[in-house]
SEVEX-25571 format. One line per 3 residues: number of its first residue (from 1); their letters; for each residue x, y, z of C-alpha. Coordinates in nm, 3 decimals. Example, Ala and Ser with C-alpha at 12.3 -4.5 7.8 and 13.67 -1.06 7.14 Angstrom:
2
1	AS	1.230,-0.450,0.780 | 1.367,-0.106,0.714
This chain:
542
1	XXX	10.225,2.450,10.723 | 10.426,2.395,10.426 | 10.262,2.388,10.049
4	XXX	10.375,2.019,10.025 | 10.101,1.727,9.925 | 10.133,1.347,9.910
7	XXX	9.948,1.066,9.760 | 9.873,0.735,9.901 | 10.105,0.489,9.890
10	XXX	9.840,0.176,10.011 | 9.751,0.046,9.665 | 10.168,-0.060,9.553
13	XXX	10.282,0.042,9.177 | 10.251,-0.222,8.919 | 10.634,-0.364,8.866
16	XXX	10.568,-0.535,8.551 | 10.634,-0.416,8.143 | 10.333,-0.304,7.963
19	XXX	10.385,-0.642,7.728 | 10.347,-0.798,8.066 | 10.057,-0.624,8.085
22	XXX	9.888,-0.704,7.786 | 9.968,-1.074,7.853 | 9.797,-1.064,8.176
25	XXX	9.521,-0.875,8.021 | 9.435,-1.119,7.800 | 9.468,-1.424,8.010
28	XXX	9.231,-1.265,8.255 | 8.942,-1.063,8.030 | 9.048,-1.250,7.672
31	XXX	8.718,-1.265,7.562 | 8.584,-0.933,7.676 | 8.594,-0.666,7.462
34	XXX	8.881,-0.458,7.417 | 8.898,-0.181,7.162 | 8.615,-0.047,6.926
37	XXX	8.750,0.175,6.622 | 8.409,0.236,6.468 | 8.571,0.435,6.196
40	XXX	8.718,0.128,6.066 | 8.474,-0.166,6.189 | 8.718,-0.318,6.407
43	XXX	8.601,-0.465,6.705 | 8.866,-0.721,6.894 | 8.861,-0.887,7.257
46	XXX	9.115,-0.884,7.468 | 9.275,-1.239,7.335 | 9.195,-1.119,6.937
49	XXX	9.395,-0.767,7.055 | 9.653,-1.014,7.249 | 9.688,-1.194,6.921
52	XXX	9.700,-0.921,6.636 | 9.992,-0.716,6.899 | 10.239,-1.090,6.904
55	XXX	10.187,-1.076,6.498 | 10.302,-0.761,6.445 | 10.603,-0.746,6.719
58	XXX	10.662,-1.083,6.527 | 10.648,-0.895,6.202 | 10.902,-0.585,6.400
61	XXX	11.159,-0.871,6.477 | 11.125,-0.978,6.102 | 11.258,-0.667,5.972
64	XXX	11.513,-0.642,6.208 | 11.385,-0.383,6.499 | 11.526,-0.463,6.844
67	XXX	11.522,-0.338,7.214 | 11.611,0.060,7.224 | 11.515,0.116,6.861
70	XXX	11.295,0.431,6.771 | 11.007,0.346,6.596 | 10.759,0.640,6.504
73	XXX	10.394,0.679,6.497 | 10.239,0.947,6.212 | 9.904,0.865,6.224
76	XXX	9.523,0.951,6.372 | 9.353,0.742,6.579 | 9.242,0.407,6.452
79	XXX	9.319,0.045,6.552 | 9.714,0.020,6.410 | 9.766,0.258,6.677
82	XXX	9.678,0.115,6.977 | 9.911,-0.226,6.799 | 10.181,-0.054,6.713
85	XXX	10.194,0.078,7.060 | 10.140,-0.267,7.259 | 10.341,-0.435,6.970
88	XXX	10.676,-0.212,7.013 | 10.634,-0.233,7.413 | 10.608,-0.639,7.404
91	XXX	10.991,-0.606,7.224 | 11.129,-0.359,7.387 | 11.128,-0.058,7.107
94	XXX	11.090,0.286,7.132 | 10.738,0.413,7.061 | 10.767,0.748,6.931
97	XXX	10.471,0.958,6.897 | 10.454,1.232,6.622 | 10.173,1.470,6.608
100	XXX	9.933,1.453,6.308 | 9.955,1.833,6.237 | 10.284,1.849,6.239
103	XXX	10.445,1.962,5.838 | 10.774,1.849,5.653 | 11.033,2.029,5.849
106	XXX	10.888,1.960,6.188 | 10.827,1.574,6.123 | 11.192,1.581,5.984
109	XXX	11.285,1.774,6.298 | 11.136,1.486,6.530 | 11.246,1.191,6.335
112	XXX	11.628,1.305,6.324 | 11.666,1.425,6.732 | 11.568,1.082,6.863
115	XXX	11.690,0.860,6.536 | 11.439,0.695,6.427 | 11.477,0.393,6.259
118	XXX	11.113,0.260,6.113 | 10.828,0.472,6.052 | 10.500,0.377,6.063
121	XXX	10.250,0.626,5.903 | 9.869,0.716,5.740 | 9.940,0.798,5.406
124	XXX	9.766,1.076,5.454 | 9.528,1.301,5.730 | 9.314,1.575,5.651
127	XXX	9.530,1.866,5.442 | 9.843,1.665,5.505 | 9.971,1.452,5.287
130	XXX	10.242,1.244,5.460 | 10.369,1.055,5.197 | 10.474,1.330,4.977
133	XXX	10.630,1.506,5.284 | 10.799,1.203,5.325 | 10.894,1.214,4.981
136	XXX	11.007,1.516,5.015 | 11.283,1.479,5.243 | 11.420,1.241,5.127
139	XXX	11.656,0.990,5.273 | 11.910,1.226,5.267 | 11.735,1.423,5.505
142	XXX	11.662,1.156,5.726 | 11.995,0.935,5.774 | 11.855,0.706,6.032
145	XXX	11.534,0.591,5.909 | 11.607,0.302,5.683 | 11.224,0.159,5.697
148	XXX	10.888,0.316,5.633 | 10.520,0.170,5.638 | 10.241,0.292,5.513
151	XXX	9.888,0.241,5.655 | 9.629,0.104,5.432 | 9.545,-0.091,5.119
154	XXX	9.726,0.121,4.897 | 10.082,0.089,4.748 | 10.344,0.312,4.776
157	XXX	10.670,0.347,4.638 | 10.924,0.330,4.919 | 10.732,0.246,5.151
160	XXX	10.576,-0.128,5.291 | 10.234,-0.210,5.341 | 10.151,-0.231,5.708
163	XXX	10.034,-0.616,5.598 | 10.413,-0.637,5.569 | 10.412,-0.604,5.979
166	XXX	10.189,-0.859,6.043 | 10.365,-1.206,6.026 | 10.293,-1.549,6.172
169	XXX	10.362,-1.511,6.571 | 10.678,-1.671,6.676 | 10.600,-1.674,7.080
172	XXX	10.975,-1.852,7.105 | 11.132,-1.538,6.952 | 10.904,-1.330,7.124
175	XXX	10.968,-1.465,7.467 | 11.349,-1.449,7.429 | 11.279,-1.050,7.360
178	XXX	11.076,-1.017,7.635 | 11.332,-1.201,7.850 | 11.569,-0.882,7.858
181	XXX	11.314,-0.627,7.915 | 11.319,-0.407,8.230 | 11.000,-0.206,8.365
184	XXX	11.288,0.063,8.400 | 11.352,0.105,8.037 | 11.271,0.376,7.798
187	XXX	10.927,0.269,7.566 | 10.816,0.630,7.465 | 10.929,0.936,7.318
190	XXX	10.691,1.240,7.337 | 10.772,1.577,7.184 | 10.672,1.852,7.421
193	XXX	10.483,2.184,7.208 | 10.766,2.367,7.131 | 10.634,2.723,7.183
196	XXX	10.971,2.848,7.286 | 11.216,2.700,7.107 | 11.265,2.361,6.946
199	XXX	11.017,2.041,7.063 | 11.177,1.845,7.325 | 11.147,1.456,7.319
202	XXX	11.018,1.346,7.691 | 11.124,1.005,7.769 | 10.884,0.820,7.935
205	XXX	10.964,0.408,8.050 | 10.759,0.104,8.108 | 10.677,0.222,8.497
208	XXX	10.594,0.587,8.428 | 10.338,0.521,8.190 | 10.196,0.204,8.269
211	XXX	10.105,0.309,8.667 | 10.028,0.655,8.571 | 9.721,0.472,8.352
214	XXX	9.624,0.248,8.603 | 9.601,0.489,8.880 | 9.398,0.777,8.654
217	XXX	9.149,0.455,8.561 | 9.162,0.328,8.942 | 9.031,0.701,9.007
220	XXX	8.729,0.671,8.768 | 8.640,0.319,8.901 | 8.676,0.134,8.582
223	XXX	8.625,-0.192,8.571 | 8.603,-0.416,8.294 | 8.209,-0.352,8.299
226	XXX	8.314,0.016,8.091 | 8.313,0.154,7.813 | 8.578,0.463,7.743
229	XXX	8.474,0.733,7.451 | 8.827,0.802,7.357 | 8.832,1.112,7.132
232	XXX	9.172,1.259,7.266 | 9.449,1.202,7.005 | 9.679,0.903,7.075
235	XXX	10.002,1.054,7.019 | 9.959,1.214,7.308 | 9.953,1.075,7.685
238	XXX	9.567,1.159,7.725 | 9.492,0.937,7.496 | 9.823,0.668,7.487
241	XXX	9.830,0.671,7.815 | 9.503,0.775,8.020 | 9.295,0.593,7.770
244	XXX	9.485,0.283,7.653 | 9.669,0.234,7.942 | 9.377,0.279,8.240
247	XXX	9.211,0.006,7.966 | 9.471,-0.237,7.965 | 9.505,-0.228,8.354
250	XXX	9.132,-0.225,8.452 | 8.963,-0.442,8.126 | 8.761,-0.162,8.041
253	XXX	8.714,-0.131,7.652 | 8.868,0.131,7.453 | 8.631,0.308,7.232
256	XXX	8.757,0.524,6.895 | 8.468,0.701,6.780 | 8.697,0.843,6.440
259	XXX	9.040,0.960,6.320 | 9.002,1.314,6.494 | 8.784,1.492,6.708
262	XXX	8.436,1.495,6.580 | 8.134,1.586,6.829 | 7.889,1.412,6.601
265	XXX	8.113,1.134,6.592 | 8.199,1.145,6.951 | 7.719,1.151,7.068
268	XXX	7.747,0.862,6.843 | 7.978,0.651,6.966 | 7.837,0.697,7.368
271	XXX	7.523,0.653,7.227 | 7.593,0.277,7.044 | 7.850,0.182,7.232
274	XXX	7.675,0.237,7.563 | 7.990,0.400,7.683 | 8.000,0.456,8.049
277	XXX	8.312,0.719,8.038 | 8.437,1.036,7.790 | 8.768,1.184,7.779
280	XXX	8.855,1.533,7.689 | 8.958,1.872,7.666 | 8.742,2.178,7.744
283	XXX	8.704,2.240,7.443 | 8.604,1.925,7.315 | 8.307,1.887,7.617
286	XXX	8.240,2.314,7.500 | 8.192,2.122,7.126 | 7.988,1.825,7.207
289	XXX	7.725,2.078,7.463 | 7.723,2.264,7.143 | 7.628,2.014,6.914
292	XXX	7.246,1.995,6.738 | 7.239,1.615,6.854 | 7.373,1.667,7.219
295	XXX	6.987,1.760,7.322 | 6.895,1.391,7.177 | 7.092,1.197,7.229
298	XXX	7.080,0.915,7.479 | 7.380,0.964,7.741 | 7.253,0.726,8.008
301	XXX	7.513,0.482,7.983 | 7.740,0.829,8.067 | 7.897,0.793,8.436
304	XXX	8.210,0.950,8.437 | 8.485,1.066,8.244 | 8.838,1.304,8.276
307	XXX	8.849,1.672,8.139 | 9.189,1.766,8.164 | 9.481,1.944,7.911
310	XXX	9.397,2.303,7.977 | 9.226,2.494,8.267 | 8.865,2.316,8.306
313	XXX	8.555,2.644,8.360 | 8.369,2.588,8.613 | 8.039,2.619,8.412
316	XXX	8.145,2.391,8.176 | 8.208,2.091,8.443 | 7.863,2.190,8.592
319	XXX	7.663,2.103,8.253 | 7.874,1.809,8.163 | 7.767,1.658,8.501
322	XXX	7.404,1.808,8.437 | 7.370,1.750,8.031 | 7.596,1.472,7.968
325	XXX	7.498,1.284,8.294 | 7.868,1.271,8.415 | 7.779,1.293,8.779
328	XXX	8.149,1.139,8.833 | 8.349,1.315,8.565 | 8.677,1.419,8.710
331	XXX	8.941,1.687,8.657 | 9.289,1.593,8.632 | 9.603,1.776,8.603
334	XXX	9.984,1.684,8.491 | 10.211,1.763,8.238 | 10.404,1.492,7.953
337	XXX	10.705,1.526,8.150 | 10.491,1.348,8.476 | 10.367,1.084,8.273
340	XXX	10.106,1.263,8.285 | 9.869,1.276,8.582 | 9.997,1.405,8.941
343	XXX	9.642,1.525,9.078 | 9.291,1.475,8.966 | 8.971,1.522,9.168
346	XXX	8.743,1.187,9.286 | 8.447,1.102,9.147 | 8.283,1.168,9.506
349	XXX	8.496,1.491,9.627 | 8.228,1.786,9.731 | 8.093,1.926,9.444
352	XXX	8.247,2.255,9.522 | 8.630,2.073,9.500 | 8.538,1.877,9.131
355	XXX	8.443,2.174,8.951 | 8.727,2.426,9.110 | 9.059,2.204,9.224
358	XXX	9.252,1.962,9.033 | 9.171,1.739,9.307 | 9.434,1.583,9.536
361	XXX	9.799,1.445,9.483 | 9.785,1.067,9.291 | 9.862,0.727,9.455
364	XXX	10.289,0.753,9.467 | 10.316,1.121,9.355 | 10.426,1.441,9.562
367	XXX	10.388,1.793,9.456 | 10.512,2.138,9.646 | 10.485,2.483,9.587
370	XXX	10.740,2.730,9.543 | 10.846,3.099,9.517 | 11.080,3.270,9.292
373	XXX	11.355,3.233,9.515 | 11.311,2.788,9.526 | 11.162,2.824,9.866
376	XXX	10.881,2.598,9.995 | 10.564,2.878,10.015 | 10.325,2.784,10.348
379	XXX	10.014,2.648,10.247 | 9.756,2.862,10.050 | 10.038,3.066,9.880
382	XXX	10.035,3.084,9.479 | 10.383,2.981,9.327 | 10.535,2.706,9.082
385	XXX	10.387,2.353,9.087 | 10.639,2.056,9.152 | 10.612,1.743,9.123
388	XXX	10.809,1.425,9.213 | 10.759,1.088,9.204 | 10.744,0.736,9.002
391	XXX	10.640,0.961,8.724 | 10.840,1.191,8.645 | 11.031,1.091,8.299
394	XXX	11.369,0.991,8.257 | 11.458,1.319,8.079 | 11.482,1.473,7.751
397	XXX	11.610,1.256,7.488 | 12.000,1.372,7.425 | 11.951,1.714,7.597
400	XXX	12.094,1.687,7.925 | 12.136,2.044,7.948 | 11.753,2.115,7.921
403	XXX	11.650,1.824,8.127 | 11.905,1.941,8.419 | 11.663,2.331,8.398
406	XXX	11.372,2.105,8.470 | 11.443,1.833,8.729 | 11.635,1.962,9.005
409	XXX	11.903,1.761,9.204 | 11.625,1.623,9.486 | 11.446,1.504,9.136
412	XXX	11.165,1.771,9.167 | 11.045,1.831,8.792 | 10.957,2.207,8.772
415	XXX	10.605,2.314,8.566 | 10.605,2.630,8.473 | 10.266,2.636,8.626
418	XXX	10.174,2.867,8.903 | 9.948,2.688,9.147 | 9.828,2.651,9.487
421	XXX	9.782,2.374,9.842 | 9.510,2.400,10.026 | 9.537,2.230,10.429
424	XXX	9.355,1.947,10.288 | 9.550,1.897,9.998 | 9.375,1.973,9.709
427	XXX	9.544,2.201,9.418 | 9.449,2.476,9.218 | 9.625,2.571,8.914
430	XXX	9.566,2.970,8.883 | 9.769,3.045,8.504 | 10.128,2.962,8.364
433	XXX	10.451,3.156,8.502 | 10.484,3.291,8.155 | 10.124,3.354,8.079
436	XXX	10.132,3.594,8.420 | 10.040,3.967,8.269 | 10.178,4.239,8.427
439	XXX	9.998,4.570,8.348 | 10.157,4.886,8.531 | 10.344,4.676,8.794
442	XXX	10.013,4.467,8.876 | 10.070,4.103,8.843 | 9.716,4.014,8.668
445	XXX	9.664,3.624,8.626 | 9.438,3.579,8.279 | 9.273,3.273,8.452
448	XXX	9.062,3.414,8.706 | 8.973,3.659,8.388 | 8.859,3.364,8.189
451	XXX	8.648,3.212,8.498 | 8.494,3.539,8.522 | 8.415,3.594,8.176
454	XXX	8.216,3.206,8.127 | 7.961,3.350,8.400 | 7.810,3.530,8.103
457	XXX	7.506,3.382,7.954 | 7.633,3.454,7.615 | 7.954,3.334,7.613
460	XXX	8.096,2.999,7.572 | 8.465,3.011,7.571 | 8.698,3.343,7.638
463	XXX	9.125,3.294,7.611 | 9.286,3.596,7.772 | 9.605,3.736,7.743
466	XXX	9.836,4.016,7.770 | 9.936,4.272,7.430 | 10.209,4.528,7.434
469	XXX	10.125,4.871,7.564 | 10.365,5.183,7.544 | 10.210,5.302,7.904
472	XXX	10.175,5.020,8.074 | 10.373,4.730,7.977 | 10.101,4.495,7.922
475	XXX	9.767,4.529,7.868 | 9.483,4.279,7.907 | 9.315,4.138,7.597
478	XXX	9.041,3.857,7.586 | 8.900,3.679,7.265 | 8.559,3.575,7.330
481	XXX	8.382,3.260,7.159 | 7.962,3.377,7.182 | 7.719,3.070,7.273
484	XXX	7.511,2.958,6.927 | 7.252,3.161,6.912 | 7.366,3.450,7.082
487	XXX	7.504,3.751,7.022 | 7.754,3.956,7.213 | 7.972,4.280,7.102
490	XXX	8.303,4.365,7.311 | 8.112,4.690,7.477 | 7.855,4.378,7.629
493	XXX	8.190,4.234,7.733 | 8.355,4.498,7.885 | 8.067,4.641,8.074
496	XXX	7.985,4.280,8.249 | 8.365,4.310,8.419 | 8.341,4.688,8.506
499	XXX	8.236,4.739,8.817 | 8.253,4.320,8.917 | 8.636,4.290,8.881
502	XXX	8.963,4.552,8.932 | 8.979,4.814,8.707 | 9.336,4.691,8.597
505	XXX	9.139,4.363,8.564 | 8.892,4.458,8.303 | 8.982,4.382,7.906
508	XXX	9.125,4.667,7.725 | 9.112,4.492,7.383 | 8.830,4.245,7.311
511	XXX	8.752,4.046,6.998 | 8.430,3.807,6.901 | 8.607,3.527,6.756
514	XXX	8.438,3.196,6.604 | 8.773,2.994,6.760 | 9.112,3.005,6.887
517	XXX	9.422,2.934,6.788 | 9.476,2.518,6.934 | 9.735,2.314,6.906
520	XXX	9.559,1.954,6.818 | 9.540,1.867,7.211 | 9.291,2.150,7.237
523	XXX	9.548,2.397,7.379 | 9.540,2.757,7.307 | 9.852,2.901,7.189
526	XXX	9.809,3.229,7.381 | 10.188,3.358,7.236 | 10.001,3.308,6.891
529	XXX	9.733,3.494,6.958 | 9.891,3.753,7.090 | 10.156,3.819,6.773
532	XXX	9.827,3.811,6.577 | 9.640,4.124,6.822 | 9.972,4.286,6.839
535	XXX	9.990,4.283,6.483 | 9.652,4.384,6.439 | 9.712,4.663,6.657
538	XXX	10.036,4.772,6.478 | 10.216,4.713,6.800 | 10.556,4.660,6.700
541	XX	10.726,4.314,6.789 | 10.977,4.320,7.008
C-alpha cells in the first residue's frame, strides 16, 4: 500500500464568503455571545459583533478602501482585531496580518511586498513602539500606504483614530460590495517565518480559511454551548483562523483572555468564563502546568481544546488531559500555506493515537508521502508530507517563482516536514527535512531525541539540534528547560540516554537553559540556537 490518506468528503465545504458568514451567524445565534476580550471589558453577541463589523466596513468604504486592497493588521489580540478582520472580509479587502514582534525594517519589509494601502495598528506593544517605527520610515519608505490608524484614545500625528473607522452603517453600500464578492477571492495575506531568506506572503481566500475553521471546530464538537480560551496570537491562522473562524461557523464564543500570552491570564479566563475549550502551543500548555495557580484553579468547565504549532510531547498531552481536565483535547497538524489544518486527532481516537499521531487526514484534504526522488513511499515509510486539497493557498503573493518550488503541477503543496502513514491513516510527523542531523553518515532525527528526553522527571521541555563538528559533521546538542523545583546538570542528562538510546543518539553538548529561542507562535528557532552553541563553542560559521 501506498503512503496516501484521504479525508471524508460526507459533510460538503461551506461555498459562501466569510461576510456571508458573519451574516448568517448573527441571524441564527444574534443574541448569544460572541467574543469576550476581558483585557478590554468588551463583551458583544453575535448581532452587537454583526453590528460593530457593518460600521466599520462602512467606515473602510468611507475612506475609500475597495475589493483587492491590502489592509494591514499591527496589533495584539483585543476586540479591533477580530473587526477589522470580519470588517475587511464583508468588503472584499485584503486582511494582512503582521506579527507583533516584528521591528522597523521587517514591518517595512511586509507592508511594501504586498502594497499595502491602510494600516491599522496599537500604538504600541510591549518594547515596541509602533508609532515611532512608523515614524521612522517614513512615507518615503512606504509608497503605497497612504492611510494609517491608530488604536486607542490617544492622538497621533499622522495617523486617525480608529473612531475614525467606525461610521454610521450604510447596508445599501454595503450590499452593493458584497454583491461582487467571490468565495474564490484572495481575503488574507500571511507572512511565512522567514528563517531562510526573506518572509513570504501566503495568500489565503474566502474558501481556504473559512472551511479550514469550520472543520478544525466540527472536530472539537463545538457548538454554540462553548466557550474557546483563545491565547494564540491572531495574526496568525491558530488564532484568525482556528479560533475565530471554528467560532463564527459553530456559535461558540471567542474568549481573549489579554494582549499576549499570559498563563495567569489564560487560568483566569477558563476559570470566569467557564470556558469549555483552550488553544495552544506546547509551550503555552508546558506554561500554564507550570503556573502557581494551575493547582487551584477550577478547570471543570475544561473539555477540549487543540495543541498544535510545533511537535506536541507525549507527556505533556497526558497531563493536560489529566490536570487541565481536557479528556478531548486534540492534536492538529498543518502549515499557513494549508490554511492551516490537514490532520488532527478526534476527541475519541484511542488514547495511544491522541497523544502520538496528528490524527487522521481532514474532511476534503489529501496528504502523501514521499522520498527524495518525488516517489510515493508504501505505507509506514518516513519521507516529506504533502498535502492537497481545498486548502492549500493560492500562492505567494508576487513570487511565482517560489510558489512554483512549493506546489507542484498535480497541486501537491510540499512541507518540508518529514512524516509518516500508518494502514489506518493516521500521521506522524517525526522532525523537519532541514532539521534532520546527520552525525558520521547517520541520519539522526532530533524529535525522537526530544520525546526521549521529556520521560525525565526533571525535565520539562528539551529542543535538540545538530552543531558543527570537525570529525563528524554534525553533532547532537540538546538545551534542556528543568521542571520548577528541580534540578538537573547535563552529566544527569547525558547519563539518562546512555545506555536507553544509540550511542550516536546520545547529546554531545547539553545546556540547562531557563527558555528557548521562540518566535511569538511558540516555535523554536533551532537555526538560532544553533549559531548561538556554535558560537559558544568557537565553531566557526560556515
Amino acid at each position: 500500500m501506498e503512503s496516501i490518506a484521504r479525508g471524508p468528503t460526507d459533510v460538503p465545504l461551506l461555498e459562501t464568503t466569510i461576510g456571508e458568514a458573519l451574516t448568517l451567524a448573527a441571524q441564527r445565534w444574534g443574541g448569544e455571545l460572541a467574543l469576550v476580550s476581558r483585557h478590554q471589558g468588551v463583551r458583544w453577541t453575535w448581532a452587537e459583533l454583526d453590528a460593530e463589523v457593518d460600521r466599520v466596513a462602512t467606515g473602510l468604504l468611507d475612506h475609500g478602501v475597495a475589493k483587492g486592497d491590502r489592509v494591514g493588521i499591527w496589533a495584539p489580540n483585543g476586540a479591533e482585531w477580530a473587526v477589522i478582520q470580519f470588517a475587511t472580509a464583508r468588503i472584499g479587502a485584503i486582511l494582512v496580518t503582521i506579527n507583533p514582534a516584528y521591528r522597523t525594517s521587517e514591518v517595512g519589509y511586509a507592508l511594501n511586498k504586498v502594497g499595502c494601502s491602510v494600516l491599522v495598528c496599537a500604538a504600541a506593544f510591549k518594547s515596541s513602539d509602533y508609532i515611532a517605527m512608523l515614524r521612522e520610515l517614513g512615507p518615503e519608505n512606504l509608497p503605497d500606504l497612504r492611510l494609517m490608524v491608530a488604536l486607542g484614545e490617544a492622538e497621533h500625528a499622522g495617523f486617525l483614530p480608529w473612531s475614525s473607522l467606525r461610521a454610521e452603517a450604510d447596508p445599501e453600500r454595503l450590499a452593493s460590495a458584497a454583491a461582487i464578492l467571490d468565495r474564490h477571492d484572495a481575503i488574507n495575506i500571511q507572512f511565512t517565518s522567514g528563517t531562510t531568506g526573506f518572509p513570504k506572503g501566503a495568500t489565503l481566500t474566502h474558501r481556504n480559511i473559512l472551511n479550514n475553521g469550520y472543520f478544525t471546530g466540527q472536530t472539537i464538537r463545538i457548538t454554540p454551548a462553548d466557550r474557546i480560551c483563545i491565547p494564540v496570537p491572531l495574526y496568525h491562522c491558530f488564532g484568525m483562523v482556528m479560533g475565530n473562524l471554528a467560532a463564527l461557523t459553530s456559535g461558540a464564543a471567542m474568549v481573549y483572555p489579554g494582549e499576549a500570552f499570559d498563563p495567569r491570564l489564560v487560568l483566569e479566563a477558563v476559570a470566569a468564563e467557564g470556558c469549555t475549550a483552550l488553544y495552544g502551543v506546547p509551550t503555552m500548555f508546558i506554561t500554564v502546568l507550570g503556573h502557581p495557580d494551575a493547582a487551584h484553579t477550577d478547570v471543570s468547565a475544561l473539555r477540549t481544546g487543540i495543541m498544535a504549532g510545533a511537535p506536541c510531547p507525549t507527556s505533556t498531552m497526558l497531563q493536560v488531559m489529566d490536570r487541565l481536565n481536557m479528556r478531548e483535547v486534540t492534536i492538529a497538524y498543518g502549515m499557513t500555506e494549508t490554511s492551516p489544518i490537514t490532520a488532527q486527532t478526534a476527541t475519541d481516537d484511542p488514547l495511544a493515537e491522541r497523544v502520538e499521531t496528528v490524527g487522521r487526514l481532514h474532511s476534503h484534504a489529501e496528504a502523501k508521502i514521499i522520498g527524495p526522488d518525488g516517489q510515493t513511499l508504501p505505507i509506514g515509510e518516513q519521507g516529506e508530507y504533502c498535502a492537497r486539497g481545498y486548502c492549500v493557498m493560492q500562492g505567494y503573493w508576487a513570487d511565482p517563482a517560489r510558489t512554483a518550488e512549493a506546489i507542484d503541477a498535480e497541486g501537491w503543496m510540499h512541507s518540508g516536514d518529514l512524516a509518516t502513514i500508518d494502514a489506518a491513516g493516521y500521521v506522524r510527523i517525526t522532525g523537519r527535512i532541514k532539521d534532520m542531523i546527520i552525525r558520521g553518515g547517520e541520519n539522526i532525527y532530533p524529535r525522537e531525541i526530544e520525546e526521549y528526553l521529556l520521560r525525565h522527571d526533571a525535565i520539562a521541555d528539551a529542543q535538540v539540534f545538530g552543531v558543527a563538528d570537525e570529525k563528524f559533521g554534525e553533532e547532537v546538542c540538546a538545551w534542556v528547560i528543568a521542571k520548577a523545583g528541580s534540578a538537573i546538570t547535563p552529566e544527569d542528562v547525558v547519563g539518562h540516554c546512555k545506555g536507553n538510546i544509540a550511542h550516536y543518539k546520545v547529546p554531545r553538548h547539553v545546556r540547562i537553559v531557563e527558555s528557548f529561542v521562540m518566535t511569538v507562535t511558540g516555535k523554536a528557532q533551532k537555526f538560532e540556537m544553533r549559531r548561538m552553541m556554535e558560537a559558544e563553542l568557537g565553531i566557526s560559521q560556515k
